[in-house]
N, C-alpha and C positions, 0 to 999 in steps of 0.2 A: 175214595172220597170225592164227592163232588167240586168242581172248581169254586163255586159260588158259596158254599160253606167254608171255605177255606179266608177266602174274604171277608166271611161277617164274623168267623172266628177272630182274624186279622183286628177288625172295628172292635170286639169283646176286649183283645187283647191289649191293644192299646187304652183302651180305657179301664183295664186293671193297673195296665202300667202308668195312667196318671194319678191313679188313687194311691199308688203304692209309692208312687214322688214326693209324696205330700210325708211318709213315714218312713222311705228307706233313702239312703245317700243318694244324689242323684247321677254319682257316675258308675254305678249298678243298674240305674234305669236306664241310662244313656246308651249303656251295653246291650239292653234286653231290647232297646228300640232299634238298634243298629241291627241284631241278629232277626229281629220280625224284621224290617223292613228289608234284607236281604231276601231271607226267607220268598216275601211278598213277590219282590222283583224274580226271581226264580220262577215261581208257581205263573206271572205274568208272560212272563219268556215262554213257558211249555205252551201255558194256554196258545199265545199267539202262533207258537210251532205250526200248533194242532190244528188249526184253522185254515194256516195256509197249504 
């Protein structure tokens, strides 16, 4: 999968998880954001690897 789909997945993603703040507790969303934004940083780390 492409690096750049991964990141707009990332912006999808996050904005299901503000919609879903609004109806689910928010220390479930607080998890799902911790776990994408790790996620994120991960896929940022390879990319940079890759580069250099």
């Amino acid at each position: 999968m492409d690096i750049d789909r991964y990141f707009v997945a990332a912006r999808l993603a996050s904005r299901v998880i503000a919609a879903l703040g609004k109806i689910v507790p928010h220390s479930l969303t607080l998890n799902l954001r911790r776990f994408i934004a790790l996620k994120a940083l991960h896929i940022r780390h390879q990319k940079s690897d890759s580069v250099s």
